[in-house]
Short mmCIF file of the C-alpha atoms (twelve columns), coordinates in Angstrom:
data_MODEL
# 
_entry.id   MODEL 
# 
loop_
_atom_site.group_PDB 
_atom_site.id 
_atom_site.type_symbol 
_atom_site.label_atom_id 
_atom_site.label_alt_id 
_atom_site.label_comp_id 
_atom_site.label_asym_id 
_atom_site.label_seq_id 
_atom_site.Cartn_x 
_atom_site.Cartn_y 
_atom_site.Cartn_z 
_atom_site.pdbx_PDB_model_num 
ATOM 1   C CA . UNK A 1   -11.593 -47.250 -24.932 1 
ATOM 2   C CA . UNK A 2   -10.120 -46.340 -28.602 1 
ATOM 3   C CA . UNK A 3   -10.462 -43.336 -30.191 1 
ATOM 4   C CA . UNK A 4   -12.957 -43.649 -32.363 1 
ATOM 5   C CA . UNK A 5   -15.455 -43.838 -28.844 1 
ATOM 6   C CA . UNK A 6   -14.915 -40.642 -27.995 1 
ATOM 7   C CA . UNK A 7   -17.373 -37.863 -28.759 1 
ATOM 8   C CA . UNK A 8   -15.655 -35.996 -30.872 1 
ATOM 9   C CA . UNK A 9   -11.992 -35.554 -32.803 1 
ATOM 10  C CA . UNK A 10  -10.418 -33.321 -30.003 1 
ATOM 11  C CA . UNK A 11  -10.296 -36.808 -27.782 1 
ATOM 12  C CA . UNK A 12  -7.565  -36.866 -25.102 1 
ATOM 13  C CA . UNK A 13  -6.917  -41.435 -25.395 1 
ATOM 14  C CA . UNK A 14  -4.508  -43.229 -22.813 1 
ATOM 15  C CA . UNK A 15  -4.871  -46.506 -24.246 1 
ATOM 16  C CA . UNK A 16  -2.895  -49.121 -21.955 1 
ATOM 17  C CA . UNK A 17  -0.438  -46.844 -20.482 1 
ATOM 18  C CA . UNK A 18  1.819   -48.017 -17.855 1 
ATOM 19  C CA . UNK A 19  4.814   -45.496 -16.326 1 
ATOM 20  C CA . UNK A 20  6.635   -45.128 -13.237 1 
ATOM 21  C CA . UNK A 21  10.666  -44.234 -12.219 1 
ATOM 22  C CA . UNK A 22  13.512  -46.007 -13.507 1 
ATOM 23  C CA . UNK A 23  12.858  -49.660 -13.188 1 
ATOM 24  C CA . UNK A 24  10.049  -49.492 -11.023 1 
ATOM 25  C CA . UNK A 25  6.712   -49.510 -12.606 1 
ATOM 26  C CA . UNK A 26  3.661   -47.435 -10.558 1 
ATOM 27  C CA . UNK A 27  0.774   -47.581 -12.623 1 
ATOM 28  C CA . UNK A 28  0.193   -50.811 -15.233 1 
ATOM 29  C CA . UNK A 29  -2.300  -50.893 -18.302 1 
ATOM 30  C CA . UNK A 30  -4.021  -47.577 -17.537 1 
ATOM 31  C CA . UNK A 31  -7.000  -47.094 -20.151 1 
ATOM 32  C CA . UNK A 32  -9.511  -43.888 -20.466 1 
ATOM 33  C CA . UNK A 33  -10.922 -41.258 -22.858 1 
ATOM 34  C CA . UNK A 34  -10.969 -37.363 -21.727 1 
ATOM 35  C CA . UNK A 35  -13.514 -35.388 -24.117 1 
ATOM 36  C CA . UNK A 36  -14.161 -31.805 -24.383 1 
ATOM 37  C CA . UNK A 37  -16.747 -30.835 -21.251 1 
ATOM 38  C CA . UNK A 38  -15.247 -33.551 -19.234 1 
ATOM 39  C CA . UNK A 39  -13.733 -33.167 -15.565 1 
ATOM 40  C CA . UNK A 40  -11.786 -35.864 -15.406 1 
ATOM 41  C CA . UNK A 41  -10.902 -36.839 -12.155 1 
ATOM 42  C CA . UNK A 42  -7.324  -38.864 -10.569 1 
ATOM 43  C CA . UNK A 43  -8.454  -39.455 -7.163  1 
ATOM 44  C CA . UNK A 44  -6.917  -42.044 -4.561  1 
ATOM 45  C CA . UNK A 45  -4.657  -42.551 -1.789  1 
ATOM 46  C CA . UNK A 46  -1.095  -41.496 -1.047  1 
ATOM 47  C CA . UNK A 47  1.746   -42.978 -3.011  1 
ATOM 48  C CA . UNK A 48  -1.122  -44.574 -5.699  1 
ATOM 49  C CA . UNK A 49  0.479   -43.744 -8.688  1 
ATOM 50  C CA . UNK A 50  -2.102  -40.091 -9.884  1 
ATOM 51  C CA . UNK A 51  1.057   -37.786 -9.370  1 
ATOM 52  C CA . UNK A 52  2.884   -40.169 -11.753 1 
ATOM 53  C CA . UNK A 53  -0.074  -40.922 -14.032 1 
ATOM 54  C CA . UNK A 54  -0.393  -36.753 -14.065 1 
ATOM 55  C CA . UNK A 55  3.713   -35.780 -14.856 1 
ATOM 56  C CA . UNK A 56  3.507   -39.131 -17.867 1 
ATOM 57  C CA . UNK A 57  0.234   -37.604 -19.748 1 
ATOM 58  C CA . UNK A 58  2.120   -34.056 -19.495 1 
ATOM 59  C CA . UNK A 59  5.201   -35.383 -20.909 1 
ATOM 60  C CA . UNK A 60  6.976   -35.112 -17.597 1 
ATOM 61  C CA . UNK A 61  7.711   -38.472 -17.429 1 
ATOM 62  C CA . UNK A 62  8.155   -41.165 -20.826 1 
ATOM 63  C CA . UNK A 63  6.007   -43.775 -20.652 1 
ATOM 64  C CA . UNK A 64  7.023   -47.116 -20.193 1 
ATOM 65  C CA . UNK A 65  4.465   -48.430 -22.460 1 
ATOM 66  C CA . UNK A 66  0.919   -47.733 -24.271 1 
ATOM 67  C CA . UNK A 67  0.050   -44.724 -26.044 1 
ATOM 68  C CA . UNK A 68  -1.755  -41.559 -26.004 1 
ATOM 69  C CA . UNK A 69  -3.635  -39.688 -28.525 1 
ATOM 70  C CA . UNK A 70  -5.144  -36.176 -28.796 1 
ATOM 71  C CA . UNK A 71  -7.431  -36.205 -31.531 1 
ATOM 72  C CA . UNK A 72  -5.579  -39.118 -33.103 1 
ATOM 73  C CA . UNK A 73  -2.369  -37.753 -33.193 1 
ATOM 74  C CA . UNK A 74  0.454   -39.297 -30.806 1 
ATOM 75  C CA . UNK A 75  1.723   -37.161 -27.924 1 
ATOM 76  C CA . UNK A 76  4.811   -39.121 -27.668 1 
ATOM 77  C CA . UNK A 77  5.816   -37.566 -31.313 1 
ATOM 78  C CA . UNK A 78  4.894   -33.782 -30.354 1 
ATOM 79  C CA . UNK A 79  7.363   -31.858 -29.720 1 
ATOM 80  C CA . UNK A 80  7.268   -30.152 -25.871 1 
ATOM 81  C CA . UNK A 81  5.821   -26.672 -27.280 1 
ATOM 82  C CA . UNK A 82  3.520   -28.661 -29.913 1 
ATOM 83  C CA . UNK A 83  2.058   -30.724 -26.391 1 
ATOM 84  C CA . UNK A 84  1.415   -27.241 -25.274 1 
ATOM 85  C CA . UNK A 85  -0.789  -25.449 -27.365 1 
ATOM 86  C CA . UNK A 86  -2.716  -28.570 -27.288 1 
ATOM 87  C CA . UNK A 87  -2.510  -29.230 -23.028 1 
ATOM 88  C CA . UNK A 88  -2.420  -26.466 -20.695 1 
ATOM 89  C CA . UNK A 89  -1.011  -27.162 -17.052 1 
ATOM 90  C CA . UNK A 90  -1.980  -26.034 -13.719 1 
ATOM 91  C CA . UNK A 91  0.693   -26.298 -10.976 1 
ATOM 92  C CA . UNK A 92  0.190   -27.043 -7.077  1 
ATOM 93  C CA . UNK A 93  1.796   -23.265 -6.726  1 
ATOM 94  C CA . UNK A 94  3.947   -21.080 -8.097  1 
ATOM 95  C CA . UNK A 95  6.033   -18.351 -6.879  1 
ATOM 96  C CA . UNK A 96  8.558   -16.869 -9.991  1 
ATOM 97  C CA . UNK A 97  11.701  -15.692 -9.209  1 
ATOM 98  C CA . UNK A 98  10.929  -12.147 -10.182 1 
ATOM 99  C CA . UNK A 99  7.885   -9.708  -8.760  1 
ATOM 100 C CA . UNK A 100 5.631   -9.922  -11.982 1 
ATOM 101 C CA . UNK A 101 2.803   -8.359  -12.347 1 
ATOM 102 C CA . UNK A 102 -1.005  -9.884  -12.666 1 
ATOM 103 C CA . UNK A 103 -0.865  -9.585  -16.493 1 
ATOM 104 C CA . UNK A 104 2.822   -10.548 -17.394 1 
ATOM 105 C CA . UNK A 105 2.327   -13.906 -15.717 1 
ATOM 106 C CA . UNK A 106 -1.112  -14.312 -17.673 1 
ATOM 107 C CA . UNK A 107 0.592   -13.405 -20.957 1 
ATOM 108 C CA . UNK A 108 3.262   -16.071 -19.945 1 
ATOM 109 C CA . UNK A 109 0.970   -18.436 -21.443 1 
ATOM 110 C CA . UNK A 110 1.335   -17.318 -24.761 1 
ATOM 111 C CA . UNK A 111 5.125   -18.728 -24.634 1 
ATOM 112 C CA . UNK A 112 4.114   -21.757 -26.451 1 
ATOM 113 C CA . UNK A 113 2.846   -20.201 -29.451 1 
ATOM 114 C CA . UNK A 114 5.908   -17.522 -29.602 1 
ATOM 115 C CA . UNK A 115 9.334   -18.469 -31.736 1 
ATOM 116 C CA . UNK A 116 12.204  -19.149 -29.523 1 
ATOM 117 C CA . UNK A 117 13.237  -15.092 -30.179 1 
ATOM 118 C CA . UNK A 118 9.606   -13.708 -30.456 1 
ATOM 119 C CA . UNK A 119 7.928   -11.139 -28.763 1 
ATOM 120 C CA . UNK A 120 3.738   -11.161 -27.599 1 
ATOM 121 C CA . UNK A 121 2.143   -8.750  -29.971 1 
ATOM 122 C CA . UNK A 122 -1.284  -7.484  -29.630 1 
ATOM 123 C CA . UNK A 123 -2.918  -10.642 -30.405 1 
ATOM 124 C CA . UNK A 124 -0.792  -12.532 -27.662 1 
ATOM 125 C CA . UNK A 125 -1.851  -9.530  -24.966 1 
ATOM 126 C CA . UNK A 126 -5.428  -9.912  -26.087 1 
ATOM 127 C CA . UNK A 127 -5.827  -13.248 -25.167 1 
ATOM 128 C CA . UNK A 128 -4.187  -12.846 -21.761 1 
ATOM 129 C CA . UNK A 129 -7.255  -9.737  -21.247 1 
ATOM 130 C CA . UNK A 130 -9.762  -12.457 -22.528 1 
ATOM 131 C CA . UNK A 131 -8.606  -15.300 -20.249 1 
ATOM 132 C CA . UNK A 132 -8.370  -12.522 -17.162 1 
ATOM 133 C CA . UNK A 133 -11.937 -11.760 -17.886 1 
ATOM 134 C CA . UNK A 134 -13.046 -14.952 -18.856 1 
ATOM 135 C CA . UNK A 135 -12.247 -15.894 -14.511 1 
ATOM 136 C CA . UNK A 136 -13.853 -12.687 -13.829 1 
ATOM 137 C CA . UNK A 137 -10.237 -11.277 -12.218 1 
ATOM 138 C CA . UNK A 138 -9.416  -8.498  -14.726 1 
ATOM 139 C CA . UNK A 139 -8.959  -6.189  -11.663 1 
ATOM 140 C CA . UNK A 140 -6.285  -8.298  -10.559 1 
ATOM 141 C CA . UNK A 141 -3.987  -7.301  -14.006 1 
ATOM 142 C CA . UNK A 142 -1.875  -4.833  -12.230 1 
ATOM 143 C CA . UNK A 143 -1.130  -6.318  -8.896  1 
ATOM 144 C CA . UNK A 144 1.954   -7.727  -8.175  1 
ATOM 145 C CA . UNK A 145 1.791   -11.683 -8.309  1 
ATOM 146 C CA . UNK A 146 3.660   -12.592 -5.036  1 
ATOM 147 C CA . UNK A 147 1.406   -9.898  -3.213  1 
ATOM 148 C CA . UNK A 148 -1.633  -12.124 -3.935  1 
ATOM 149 C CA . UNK A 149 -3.378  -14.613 -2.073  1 
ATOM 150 C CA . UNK A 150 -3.291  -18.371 -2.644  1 
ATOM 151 C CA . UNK A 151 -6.581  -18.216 -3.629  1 
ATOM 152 C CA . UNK A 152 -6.015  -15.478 -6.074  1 
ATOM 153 C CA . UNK A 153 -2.964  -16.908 -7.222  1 
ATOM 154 C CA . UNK A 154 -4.538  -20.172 -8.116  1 
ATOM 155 C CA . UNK A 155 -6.944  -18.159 -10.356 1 
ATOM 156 C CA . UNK A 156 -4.113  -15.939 -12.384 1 
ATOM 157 C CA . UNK A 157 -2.196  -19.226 -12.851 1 
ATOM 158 C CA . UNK A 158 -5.308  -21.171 -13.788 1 
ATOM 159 C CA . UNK A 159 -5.743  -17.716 -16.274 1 
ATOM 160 C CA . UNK A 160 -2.432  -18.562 -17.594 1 
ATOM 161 C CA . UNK A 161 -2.781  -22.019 -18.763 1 
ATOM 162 C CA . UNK A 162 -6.282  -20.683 -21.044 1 
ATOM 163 C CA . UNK A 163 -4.029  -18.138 -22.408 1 
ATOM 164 C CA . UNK A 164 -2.262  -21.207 -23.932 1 
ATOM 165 C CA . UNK A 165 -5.753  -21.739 -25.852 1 
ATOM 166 C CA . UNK A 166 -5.388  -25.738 -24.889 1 
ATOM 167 C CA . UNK A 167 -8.106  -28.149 -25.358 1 
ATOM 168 C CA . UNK A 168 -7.254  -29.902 -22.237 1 
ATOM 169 C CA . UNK A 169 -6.252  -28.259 -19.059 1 
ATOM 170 C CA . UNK A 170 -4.217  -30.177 -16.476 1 
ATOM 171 C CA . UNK A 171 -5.029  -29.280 -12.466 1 
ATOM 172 C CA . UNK A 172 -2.615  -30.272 -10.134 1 
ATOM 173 C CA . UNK A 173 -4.745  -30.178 -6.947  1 
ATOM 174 C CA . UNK A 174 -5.809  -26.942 -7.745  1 
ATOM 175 C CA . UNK A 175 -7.662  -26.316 -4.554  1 
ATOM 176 C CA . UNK A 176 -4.501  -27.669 -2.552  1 
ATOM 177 C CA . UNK A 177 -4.079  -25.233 0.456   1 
ATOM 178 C CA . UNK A 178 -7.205  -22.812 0.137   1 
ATOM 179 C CA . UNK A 179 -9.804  -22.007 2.679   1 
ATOM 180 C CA . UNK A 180 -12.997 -23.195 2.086   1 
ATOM 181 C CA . UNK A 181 -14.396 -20.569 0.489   1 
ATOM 182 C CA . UNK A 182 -11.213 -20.389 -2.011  1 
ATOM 183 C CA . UNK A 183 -11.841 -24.104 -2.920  1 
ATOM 184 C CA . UNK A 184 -15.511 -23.559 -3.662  1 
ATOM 185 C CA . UNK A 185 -15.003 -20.845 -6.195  1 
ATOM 186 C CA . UNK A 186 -11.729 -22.772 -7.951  1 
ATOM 187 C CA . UNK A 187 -14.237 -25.682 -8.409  1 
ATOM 188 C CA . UNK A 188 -16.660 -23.752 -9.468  1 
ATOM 189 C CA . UNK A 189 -14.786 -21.938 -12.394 1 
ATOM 190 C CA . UNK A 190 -13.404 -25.786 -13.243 1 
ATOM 191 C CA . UNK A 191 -17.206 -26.336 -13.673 1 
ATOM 192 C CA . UNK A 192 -18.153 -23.648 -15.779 1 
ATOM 193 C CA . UNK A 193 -15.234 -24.081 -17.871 1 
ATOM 194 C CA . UNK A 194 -16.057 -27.417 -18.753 1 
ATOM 195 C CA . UNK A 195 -19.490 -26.300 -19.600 1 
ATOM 196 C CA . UNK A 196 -17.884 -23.919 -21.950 1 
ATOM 197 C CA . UNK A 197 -16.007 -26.540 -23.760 1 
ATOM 198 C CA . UNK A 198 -12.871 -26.968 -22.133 1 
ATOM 199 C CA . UNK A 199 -11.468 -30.870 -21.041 1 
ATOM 200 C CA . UNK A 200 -10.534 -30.828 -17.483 1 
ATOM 201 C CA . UNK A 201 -8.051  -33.773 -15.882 1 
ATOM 202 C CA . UNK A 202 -7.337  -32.928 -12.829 1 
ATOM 203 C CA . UNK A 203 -6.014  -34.694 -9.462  1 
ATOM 204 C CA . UNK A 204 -7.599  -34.547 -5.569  1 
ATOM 205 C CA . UNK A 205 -7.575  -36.090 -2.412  1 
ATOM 206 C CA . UNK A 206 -11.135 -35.567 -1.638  1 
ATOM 207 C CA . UNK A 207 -14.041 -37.328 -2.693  1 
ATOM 208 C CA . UNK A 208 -16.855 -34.329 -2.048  1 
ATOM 209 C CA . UNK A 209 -14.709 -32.361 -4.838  1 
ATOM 210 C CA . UNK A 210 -15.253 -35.374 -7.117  1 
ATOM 211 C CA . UNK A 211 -19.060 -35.461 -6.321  1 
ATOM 212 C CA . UNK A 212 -19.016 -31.380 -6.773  1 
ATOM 213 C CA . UNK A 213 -17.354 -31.006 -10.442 1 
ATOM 214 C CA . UNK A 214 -16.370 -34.009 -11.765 1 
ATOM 215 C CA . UNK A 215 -17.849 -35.998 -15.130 1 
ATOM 216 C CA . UNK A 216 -15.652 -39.388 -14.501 1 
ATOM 217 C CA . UNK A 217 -13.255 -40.659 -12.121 1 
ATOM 218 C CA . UNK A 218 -10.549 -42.761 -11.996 1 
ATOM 219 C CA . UNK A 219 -10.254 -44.318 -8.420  1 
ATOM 220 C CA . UNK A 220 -6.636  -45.708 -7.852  1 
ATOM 221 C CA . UNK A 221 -7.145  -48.860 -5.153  1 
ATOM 222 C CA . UNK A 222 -4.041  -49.992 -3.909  1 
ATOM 223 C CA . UNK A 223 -3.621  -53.722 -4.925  1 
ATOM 224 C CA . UNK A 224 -7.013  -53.444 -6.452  1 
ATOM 225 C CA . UNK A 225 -7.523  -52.500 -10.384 1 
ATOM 226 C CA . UNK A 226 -8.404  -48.752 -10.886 1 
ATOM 227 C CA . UNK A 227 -11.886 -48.104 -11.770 1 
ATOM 228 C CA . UNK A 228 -12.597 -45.695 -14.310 1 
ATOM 229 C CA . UNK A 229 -16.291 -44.586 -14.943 1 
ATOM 230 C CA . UNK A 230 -19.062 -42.422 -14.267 1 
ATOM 231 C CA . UNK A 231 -19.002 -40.613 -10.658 1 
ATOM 232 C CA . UNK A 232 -21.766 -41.660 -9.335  1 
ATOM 233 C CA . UNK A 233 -21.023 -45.234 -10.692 1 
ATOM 234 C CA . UNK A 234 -17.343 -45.616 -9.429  1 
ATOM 235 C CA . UNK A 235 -17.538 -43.677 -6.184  1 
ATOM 236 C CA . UNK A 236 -19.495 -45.816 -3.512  1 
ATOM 237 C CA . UNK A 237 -19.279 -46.403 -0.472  1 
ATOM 238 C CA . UNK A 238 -17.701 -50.141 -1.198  1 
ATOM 239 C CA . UNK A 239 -15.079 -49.031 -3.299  1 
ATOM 240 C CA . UNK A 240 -14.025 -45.770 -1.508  1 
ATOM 241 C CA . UNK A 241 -13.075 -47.650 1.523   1 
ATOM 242 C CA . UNK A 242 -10.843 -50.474 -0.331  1 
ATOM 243 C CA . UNK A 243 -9.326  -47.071 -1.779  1 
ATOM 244 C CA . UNK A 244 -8.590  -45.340 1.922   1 
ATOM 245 C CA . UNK A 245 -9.128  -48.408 4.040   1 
ATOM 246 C CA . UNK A 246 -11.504 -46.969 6.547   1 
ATOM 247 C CA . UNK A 247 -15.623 -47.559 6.345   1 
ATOM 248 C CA . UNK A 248 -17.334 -44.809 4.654   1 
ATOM 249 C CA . UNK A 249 -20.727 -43.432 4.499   1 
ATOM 250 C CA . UNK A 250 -22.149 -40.968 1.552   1 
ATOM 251 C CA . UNK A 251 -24.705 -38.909 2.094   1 
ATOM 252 C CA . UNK A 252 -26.983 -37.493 -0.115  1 
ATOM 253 C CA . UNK A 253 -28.915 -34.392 0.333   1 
ATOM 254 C CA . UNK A 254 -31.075 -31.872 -2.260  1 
ATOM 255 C CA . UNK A 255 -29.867 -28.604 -3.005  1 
ATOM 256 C CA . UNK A 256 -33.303 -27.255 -5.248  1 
ATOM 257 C CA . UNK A 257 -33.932 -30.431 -7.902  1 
ATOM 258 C CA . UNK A 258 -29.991 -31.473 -7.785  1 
ATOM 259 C CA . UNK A 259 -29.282 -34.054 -5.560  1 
ATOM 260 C CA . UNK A 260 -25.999 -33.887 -3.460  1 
ATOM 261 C CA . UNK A 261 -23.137 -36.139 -2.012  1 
ATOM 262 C CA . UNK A 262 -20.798 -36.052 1.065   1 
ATOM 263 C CA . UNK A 263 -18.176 -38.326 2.139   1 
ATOM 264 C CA . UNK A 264 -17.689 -38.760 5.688   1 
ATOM 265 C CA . UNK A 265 -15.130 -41.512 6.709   1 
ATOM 266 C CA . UNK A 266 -16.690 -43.527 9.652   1 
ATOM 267 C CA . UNK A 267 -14.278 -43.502 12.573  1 
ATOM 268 C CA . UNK A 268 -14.637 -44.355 16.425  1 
# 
């Protein structure tokens, strides 16, 4: 897909990327468009390549070959704090070095737009307030960050990749290590912000997350091509057991007039 099949000029492009470690090449010829209101899903097996796929479109990793666009300008020629105000990034977890509190990390965020000796001024703090309201934890802004849950912590760090004002955010497995009721309200807030505008790309392991939040998939097969499409299109029964190599049976169910799916692997 090329730029100019996207919806609109704020287009995230990886046209026929291919990147891996040193000599060894993981993924080969990777192709998709990310548009604002997207959830983008990386979804797939151990040792598949999303990890690497994720670190090259965050300019972790240089790619071996292909190129990516954001709005038609090349990544590979932005500088790392230029990538930033345009890509925010959600980690696995995070623990800083120092006790923070709730707001500092939040206005962390703003680090991108700041000169390499400049301070946050008011405009900087108010856009920290906005993104801890925005996730509906504003109560959170004087707690200490290491005193938090996981579940709370995912939120505050999630809260300090908007304060970066990207037009893509980048999830790491955001609900990696949450109860169940933790995961439901991360995905949720992924949701809404998509609805608001926002392009998500983010990487799981579980295909009821995809069929919960996600716009498009990419499923990564091992010795199979990826498929990238629509969820409901790329995720079926067929091609979710060449991707995990065990049979597979999705369920649907209604919840009101919106249908739902569940994966359940199908083991003796």
């Amino acid at each position: 897909m090329t730029s100019g099949e996207t919806s609109n000029g704020r287009g995230l492009v990886l046209d026929q990327i291919s990147c891996g470690y040193g000599a060894r090449e993981v993924v080969s010829a990777f192709s998709s468009a990310i548009v604002a209101g997207d959830v983008f899903c990386l979804l797939g097996p151990n040792g598949i390549g999303k990890t690497t796929l994720f670190k090259s479109i965050l300019g972790f990793l240089p790619l071996r070959g292909g190129r990516m666009t954001l709005g038609g300008r090349d990544l590979a020629r932005m500088s790392a704090p230029q990538r930033a105000r345009l890509i925010g990034y959600v980690p696995q977890a995070h623990v800083p070095p120092f006790a923070f509190n709730v707001f500092d990390v939040v206005l962390m965020g703003r680090t991108a737009h700041l000169g390499t000796f400049g301070r946050p001024g008011r405009p900087d703090r108010l856009a920290a307030e906005n993104s801890l309201e925005r996730l509906g934890i504003g109560f959170l802004r004087h707690r200490v960050y290491t005193e938090l849950s996981g579940g709370e912590r995912q939120m505050v760090l999630i809260a300090r990749a908007l304060t970066q004002e990207p037009a893509f955010l980048m999830m790491d497995e955001p609900t990696s290590n949450l109860d169940f009721g933790n995961q439901a309200r991360v995905l949720q807030n992924i949701s809404r912000l998509a609805g608001e505008g926002l392009g998500v790309i983010m990487t799981t392991h579980f295909p009821d997350h995809v069929f919960q939040c996600g716009s498009r998939v990419a499923l990564m097969r091992p010795g199979r091509p990826h498929l990238v499409g629509g969820v409901d299109e790329v995720l079926t029964e067929e091609n979710l057991q060449d991707a995990y190599g065990v049979p597979v049976t999705i369920v649907e169910a209604a919840y009101g007039d919106r249908p739902l799916h569940f994966c359940q692997a199908r083991l003796a």
